[in-house]
PDB file of N, CA, C and O in Angstrom, chain B, residues numbered from 101:
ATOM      1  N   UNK B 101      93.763 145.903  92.265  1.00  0.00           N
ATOM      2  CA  UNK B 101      92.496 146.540  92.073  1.00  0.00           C
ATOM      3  C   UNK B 101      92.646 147.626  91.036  1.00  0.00           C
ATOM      4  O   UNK B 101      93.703 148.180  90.735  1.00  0.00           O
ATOM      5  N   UNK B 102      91.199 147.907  90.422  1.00  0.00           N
ATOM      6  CA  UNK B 102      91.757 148.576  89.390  1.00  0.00           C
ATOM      7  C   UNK B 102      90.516 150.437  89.775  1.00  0.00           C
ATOM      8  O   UNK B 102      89.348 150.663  90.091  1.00  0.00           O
ATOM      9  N   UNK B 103      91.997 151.410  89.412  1.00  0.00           N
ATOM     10  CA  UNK B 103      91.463 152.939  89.952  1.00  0.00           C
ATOM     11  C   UNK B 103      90.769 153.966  89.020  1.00  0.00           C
ATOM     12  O   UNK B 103      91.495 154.041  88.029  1.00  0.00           O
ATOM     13  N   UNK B 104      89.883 154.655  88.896  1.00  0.00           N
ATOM     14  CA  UNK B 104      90.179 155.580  87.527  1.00  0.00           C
ATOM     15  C   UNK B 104      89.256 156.827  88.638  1.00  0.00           C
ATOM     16  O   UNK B 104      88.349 156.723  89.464  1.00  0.00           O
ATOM     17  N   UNK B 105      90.024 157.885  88.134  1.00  0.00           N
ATOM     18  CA  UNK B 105      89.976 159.166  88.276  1.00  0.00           C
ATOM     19  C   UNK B 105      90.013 160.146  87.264  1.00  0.00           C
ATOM     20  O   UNK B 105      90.511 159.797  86.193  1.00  0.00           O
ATOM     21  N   UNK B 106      89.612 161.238  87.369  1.00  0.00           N
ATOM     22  CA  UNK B 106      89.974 162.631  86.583  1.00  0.00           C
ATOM     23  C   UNK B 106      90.242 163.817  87.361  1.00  0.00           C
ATOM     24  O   UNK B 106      89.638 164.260  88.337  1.00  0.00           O
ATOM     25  N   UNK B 107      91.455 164.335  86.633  1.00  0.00           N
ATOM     26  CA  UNK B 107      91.998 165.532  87.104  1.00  0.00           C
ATOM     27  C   UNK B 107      92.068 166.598  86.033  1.00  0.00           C
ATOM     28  O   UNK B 107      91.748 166.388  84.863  1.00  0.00           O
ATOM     29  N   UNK B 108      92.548 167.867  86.546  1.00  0.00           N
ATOM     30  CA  UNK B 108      92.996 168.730  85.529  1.00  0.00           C
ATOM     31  C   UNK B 108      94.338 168.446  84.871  1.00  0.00           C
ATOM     32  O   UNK B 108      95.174 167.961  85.633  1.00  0.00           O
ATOM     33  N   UNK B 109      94.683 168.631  83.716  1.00  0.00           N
ATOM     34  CA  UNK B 109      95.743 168.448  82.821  1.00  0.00           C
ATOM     35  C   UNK B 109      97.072 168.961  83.722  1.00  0.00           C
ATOM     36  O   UNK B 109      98.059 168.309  84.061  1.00  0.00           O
ATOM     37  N   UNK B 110      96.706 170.478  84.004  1.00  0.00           N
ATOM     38  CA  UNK B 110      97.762 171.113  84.794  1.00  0.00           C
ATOM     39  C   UNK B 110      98.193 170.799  86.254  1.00  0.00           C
ATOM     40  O   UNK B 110      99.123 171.416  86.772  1.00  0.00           O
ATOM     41  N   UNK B 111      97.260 169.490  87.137  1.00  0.00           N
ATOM     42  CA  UNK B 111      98.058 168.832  87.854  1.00  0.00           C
ATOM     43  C   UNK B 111      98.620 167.760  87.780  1.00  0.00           C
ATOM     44  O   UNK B 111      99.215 167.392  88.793  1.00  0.00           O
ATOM     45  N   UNK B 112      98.642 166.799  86.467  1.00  0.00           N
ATOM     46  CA  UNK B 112      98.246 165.576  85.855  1.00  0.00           C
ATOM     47  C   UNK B 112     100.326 165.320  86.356  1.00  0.00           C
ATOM     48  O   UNK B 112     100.536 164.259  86.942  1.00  0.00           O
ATOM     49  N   UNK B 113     101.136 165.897  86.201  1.00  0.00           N
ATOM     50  CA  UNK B 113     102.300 165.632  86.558  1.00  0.00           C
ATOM     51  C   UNK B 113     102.729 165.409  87.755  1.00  0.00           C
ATOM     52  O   UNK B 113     103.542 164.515  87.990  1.00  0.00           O
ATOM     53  N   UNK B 114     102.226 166.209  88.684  1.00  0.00           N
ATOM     54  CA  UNK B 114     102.346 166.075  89.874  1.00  0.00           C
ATOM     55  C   UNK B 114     102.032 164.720  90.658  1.00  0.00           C
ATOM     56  O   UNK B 114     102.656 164.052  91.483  1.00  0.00           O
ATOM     57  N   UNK B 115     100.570 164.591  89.926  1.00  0.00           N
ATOM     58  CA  UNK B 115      99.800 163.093  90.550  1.00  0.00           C
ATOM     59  C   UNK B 115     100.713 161.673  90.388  1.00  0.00           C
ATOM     60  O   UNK B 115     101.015 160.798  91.200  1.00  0.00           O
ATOM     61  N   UNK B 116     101.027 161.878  88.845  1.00  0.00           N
ATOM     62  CA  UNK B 116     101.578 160.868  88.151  1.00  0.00           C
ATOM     63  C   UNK B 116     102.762 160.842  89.193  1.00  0.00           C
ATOM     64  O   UNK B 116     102.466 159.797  89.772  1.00  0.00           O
ATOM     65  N   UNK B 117     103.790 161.247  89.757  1.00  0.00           N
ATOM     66  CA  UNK B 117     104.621 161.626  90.650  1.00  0.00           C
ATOM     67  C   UNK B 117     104.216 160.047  91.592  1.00  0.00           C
ATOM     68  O   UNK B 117     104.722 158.928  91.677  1.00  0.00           O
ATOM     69  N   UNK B 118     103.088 160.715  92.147  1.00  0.00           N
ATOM     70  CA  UNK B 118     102.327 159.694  93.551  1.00  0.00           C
ATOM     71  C   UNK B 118     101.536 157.955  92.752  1.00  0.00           C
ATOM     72  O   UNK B 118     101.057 157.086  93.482  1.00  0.00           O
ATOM     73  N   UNK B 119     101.559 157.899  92.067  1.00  0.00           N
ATOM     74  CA  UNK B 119     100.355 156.926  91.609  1.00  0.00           C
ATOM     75  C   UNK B 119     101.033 155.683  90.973  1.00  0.00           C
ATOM     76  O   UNK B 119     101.516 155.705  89.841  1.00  0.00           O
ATOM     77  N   UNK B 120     101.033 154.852  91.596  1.00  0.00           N
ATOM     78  CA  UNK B 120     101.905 153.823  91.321  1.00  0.00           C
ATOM     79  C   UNK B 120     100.593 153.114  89.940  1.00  0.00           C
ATOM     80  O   UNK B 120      99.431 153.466  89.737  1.00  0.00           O
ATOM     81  N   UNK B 121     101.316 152.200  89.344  1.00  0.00           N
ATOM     82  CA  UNK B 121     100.724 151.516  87.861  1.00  0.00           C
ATOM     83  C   UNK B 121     101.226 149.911  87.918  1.00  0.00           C
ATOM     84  O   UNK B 121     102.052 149.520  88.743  1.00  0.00           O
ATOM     85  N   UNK B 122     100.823 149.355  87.272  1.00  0.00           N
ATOM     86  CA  UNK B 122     101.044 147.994  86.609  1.00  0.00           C
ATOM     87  C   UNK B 122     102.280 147.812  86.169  1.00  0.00           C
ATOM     88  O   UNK B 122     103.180 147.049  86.521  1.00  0.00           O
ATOM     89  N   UNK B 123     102.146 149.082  84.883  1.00  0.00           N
ATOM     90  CA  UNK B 123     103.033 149.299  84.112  1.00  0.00           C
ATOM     91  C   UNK B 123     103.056 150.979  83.994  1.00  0.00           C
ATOM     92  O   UNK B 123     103.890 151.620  84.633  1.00  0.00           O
ATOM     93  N   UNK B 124     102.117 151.602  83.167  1.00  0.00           N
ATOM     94  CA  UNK B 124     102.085 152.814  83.025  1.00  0.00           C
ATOM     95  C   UNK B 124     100.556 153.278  83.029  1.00  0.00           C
ATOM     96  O   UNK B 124      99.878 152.503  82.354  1.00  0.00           O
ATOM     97  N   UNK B 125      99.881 154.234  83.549  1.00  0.00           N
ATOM     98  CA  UNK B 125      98.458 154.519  83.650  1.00  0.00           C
ATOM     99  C   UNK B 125      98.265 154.686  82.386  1.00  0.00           C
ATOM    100  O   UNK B 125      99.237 154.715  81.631  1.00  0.00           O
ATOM    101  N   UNK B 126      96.965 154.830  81.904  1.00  0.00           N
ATOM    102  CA  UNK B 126      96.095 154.683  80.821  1.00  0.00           C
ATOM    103  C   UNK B 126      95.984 156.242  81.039  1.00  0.00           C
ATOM    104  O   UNK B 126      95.721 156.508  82.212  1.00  0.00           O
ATOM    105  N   UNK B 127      96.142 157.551  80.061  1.00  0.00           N
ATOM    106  CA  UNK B 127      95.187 158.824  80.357  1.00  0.00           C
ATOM    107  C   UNK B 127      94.209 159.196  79.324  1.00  0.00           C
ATOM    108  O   UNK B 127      94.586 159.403  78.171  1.00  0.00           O
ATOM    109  N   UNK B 128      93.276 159.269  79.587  1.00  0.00           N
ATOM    110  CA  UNK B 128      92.057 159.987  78.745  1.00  0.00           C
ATOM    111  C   UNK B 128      91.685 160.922  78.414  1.00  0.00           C
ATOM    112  O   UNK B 128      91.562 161.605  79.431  1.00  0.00           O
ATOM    113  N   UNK B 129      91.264 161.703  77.222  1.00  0.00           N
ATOM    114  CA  UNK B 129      91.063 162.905  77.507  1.00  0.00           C
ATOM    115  C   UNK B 129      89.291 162.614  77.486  1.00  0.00           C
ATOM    116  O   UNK B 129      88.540 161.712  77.117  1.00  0.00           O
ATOM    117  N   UNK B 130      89.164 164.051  78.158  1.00  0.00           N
ATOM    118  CA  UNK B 130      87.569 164.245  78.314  1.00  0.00           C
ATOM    119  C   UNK B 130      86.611 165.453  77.179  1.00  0.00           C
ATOM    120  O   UNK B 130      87.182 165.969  76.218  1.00  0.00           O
ATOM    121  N   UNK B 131      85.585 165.656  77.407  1.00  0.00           N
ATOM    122  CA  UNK B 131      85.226 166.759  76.624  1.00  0.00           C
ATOM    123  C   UNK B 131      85.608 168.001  77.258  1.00  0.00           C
ATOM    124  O   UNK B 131      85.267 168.913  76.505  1.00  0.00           O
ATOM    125  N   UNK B 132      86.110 168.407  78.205  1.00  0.00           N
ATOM    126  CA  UNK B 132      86.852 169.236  78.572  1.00  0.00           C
ATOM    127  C   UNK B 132      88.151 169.094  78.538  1.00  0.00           C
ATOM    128  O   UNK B 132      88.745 168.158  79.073  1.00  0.00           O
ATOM    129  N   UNK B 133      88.671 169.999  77.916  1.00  0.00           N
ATOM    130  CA  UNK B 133      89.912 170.297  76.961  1.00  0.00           C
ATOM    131  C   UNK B 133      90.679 170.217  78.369  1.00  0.00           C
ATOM    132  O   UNK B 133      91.707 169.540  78.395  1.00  0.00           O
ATOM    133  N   UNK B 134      90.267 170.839  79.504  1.00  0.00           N
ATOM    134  CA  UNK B 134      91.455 170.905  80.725  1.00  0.00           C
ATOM    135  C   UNK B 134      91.405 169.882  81.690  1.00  0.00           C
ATOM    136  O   UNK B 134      92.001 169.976  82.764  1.00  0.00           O
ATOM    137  N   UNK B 135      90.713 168.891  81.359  1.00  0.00           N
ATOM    138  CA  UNK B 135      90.777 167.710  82.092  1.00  0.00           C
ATOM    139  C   UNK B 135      90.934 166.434  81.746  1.00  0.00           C
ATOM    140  O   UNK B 135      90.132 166.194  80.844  1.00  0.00           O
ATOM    141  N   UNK B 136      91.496 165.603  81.984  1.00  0.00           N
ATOM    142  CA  UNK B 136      91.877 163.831  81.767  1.00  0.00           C
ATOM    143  C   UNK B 136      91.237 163.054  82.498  1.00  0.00           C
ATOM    144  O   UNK B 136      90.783 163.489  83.557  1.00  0.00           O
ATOM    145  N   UNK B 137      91.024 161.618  82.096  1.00  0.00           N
ATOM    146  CA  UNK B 137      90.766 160.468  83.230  1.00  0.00           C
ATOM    147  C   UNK B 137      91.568 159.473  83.178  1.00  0.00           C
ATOM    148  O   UNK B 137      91.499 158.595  82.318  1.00  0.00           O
ATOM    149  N   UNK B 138      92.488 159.520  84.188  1.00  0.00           N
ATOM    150  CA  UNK B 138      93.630 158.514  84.740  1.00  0.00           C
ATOM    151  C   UNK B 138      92.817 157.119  84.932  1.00  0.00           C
ATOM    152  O   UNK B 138      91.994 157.250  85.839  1.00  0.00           O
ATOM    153  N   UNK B 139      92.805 156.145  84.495  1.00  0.00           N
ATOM    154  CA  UNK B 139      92.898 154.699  84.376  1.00  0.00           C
ATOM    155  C   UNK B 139      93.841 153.896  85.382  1.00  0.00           C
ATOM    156  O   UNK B 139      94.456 154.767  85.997  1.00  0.00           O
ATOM    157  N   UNK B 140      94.205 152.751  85.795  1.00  0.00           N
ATOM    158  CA  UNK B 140      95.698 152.495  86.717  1.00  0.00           C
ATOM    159  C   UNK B 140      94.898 151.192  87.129  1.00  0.00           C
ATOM    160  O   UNK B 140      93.683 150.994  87.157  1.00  0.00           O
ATOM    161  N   UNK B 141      95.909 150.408  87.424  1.00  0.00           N
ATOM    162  CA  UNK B 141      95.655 149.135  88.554  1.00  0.00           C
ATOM    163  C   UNK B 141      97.196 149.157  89.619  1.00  0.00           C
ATOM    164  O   UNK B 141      98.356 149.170  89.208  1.00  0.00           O
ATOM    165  N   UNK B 142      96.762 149.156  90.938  1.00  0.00           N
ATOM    166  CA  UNK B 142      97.180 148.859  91.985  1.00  0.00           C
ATOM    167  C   UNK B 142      97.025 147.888  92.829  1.00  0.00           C
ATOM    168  O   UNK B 142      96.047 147.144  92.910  1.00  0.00           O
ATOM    169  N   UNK B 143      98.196 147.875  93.616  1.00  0.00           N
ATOM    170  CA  UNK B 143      98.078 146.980  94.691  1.00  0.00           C
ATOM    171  C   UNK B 143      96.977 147.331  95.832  1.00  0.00           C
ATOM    172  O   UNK B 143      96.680 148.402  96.361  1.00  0.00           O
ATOM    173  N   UNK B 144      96.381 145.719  96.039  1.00  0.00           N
ATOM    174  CA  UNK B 144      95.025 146.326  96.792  1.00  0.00           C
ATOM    175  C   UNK B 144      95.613 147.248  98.062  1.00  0.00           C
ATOM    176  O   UNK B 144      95.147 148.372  98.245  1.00  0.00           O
ATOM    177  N   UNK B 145      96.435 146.824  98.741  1.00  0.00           N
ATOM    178  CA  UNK B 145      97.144 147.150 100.344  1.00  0.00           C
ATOM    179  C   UNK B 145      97.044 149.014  99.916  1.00  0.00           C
ATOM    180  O   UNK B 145      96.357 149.580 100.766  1.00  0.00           O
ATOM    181  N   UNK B 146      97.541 149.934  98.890  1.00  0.00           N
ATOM    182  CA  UNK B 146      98.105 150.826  98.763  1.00  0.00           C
ATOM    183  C   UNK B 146      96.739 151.980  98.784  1.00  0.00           C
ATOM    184  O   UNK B 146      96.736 153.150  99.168  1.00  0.00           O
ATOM    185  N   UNK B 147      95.585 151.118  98.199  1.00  0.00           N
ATOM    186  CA  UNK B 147      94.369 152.194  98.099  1.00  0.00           C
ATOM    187  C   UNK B 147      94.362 153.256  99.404  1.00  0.00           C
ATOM    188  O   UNK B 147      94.547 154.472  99.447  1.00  0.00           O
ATOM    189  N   UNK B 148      94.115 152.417 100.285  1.00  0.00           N
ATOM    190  CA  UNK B 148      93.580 153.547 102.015  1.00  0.00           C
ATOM    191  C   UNK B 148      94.616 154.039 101.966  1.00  0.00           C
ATOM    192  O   UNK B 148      94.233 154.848 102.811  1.00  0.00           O
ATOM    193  N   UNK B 149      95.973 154.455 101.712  1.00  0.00           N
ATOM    194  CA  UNK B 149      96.329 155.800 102.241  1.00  0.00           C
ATOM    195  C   UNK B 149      96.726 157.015 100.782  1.00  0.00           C
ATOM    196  O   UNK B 149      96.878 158.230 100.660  1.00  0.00           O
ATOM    197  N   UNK B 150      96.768 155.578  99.729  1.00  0.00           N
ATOM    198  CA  UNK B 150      96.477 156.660  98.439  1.00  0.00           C
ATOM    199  C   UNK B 150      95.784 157.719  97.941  1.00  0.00           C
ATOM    200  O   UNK B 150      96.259 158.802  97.602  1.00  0.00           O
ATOM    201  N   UNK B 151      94.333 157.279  97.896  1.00  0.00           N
ATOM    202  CA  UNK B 151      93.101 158.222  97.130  1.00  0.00           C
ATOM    203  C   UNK B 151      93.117 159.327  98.171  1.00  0.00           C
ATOM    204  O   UNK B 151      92.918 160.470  97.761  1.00  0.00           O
ATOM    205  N   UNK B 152      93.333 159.124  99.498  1.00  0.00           N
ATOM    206  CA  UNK B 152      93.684 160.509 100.298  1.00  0.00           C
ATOM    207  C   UNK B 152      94.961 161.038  99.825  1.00  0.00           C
ATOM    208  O   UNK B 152      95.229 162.047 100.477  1.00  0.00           O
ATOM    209  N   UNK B 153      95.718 160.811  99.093  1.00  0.00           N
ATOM    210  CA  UNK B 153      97.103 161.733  98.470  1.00  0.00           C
ATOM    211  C   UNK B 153      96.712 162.190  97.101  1.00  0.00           C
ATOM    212  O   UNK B 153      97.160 163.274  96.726  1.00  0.00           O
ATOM    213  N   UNK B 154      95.705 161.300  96.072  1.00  0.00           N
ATOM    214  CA  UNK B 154      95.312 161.341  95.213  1.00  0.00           C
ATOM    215  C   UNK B 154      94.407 162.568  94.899  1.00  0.00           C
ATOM    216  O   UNK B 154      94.528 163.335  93.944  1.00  0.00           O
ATOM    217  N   UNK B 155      93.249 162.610  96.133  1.00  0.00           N
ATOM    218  CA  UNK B 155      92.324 163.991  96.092  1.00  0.00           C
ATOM    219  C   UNK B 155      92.782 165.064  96.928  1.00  0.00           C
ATOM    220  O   UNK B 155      92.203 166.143  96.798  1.00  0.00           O
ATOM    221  N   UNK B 156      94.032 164.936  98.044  1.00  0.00           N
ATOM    222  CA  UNK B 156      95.302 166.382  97.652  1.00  0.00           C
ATOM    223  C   UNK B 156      95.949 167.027  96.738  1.00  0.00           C
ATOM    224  O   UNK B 156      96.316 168.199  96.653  1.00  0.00           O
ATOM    225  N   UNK B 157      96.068 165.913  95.907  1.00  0.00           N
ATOM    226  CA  UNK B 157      96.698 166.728  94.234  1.00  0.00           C
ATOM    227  C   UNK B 157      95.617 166.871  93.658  1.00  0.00           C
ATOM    228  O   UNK B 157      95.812 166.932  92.444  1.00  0.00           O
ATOM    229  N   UNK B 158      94.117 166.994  94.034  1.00  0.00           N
ATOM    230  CA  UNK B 158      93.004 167.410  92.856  1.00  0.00           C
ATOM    231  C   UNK B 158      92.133 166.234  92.047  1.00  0.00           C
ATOM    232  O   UNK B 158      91.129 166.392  91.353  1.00  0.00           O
ATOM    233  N   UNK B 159      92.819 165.057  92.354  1.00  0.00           N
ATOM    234  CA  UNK B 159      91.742 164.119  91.588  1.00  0.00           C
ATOM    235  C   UNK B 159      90.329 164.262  92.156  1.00  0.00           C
ATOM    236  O   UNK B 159      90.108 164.667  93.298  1.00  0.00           O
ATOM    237  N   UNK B 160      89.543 163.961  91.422  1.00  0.00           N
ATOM    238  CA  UNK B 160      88.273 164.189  91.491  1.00  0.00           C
ATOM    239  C   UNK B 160      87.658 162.275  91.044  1.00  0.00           C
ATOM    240  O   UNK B 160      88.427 161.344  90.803  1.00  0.00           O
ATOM    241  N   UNK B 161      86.316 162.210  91.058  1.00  0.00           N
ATOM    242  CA  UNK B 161      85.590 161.078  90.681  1.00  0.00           C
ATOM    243  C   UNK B 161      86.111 159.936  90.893  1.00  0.00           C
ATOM    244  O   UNK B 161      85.959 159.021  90.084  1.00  0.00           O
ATOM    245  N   UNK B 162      86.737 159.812  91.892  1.00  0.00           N
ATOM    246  CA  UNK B 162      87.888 158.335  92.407  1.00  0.00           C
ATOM    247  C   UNK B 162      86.887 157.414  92.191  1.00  0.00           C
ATOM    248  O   UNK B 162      85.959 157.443  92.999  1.00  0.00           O
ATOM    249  N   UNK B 163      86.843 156.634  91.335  1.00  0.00           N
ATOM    250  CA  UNK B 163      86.102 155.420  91.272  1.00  0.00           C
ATOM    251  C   UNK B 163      87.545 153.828  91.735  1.00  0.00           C
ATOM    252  O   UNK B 163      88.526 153.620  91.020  1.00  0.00           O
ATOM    253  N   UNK B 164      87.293 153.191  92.731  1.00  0.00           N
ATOM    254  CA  UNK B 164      88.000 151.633  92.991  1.00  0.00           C
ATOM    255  C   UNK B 164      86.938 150.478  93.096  1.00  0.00           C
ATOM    256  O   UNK B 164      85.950 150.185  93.769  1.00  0.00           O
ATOM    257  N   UNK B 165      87.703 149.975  92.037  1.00  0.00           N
ATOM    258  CA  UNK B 165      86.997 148.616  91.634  1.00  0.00           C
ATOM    259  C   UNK B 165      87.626 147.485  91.736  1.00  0.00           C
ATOM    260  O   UNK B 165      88.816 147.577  91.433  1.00  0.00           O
ATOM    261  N   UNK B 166      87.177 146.162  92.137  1.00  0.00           N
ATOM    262  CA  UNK B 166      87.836 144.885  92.364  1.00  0.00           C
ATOM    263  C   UNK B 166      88.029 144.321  91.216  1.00  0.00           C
ATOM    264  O   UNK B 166      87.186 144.570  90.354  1.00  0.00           O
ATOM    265  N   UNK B 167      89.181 143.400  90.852  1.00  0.00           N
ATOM    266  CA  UNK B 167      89.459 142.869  89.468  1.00  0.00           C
ATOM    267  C   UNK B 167      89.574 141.462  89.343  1.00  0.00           C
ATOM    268  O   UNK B 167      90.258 140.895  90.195  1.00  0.00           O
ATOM    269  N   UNK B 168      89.039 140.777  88.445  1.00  0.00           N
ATOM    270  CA  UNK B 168      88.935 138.858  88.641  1.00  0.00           C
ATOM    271  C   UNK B 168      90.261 138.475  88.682  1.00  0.00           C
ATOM    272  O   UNK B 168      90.806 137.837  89.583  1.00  0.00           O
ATOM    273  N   UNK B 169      90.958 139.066  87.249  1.00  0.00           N
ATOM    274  CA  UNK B 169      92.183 138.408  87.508  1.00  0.00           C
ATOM    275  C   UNK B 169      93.321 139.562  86.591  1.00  0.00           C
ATOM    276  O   UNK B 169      92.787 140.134  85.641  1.00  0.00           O
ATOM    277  N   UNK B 170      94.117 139.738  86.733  1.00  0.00           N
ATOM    278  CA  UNK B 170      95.580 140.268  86.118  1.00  0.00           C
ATOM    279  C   UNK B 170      96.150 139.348  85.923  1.00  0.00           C
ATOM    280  O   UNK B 170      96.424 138.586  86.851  1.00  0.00           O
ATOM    281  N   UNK B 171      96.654 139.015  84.208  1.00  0.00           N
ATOM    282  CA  UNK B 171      97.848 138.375  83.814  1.00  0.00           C
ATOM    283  C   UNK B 171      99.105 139.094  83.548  1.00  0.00           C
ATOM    284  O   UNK B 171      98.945 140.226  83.090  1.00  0.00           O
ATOM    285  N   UNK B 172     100.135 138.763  83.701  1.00  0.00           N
ATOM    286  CA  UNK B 172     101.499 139.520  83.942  1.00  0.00           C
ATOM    287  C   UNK B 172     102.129 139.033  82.290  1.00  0.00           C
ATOM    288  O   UNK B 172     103.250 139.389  81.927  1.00  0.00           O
TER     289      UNK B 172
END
């Protein structure tokens, strides 16, 4: 499934810590200079106890979305 969030820059290390990827998350910057939007695809199983570790380190706007298909 695929995740996207935004955090502040200055917790953006910490998260990355917790947030498992494909390969490596996508980060965005925003029009606010002190904030990013993290991109990511995960394993569906990992969401329910993630985005609760995810909005402890500060993510904000947790958007999870279902995905047709991932090629490897």
């Amino acid at each position: 499934m695929g995740l996207k969030l935004n955090i502040e820059k200055v917790k953006l290390d910490a998260l990355l810590e917790e947030l498992p990827a494909l390969r490596n998350p996508t980060i965005n910057r925003l029009t606010d200079e002190a904030w990013v939007a993290i991109d990511t695809i995960i394993d569906e199983k990992l969401s329910r106890e993630l985005i609760p570790a995810l909005k402890a380190h500060g993510a904000e706007g947790i958007i999870e979305y279902p995905l047709n298909k991932v090629v490897y």
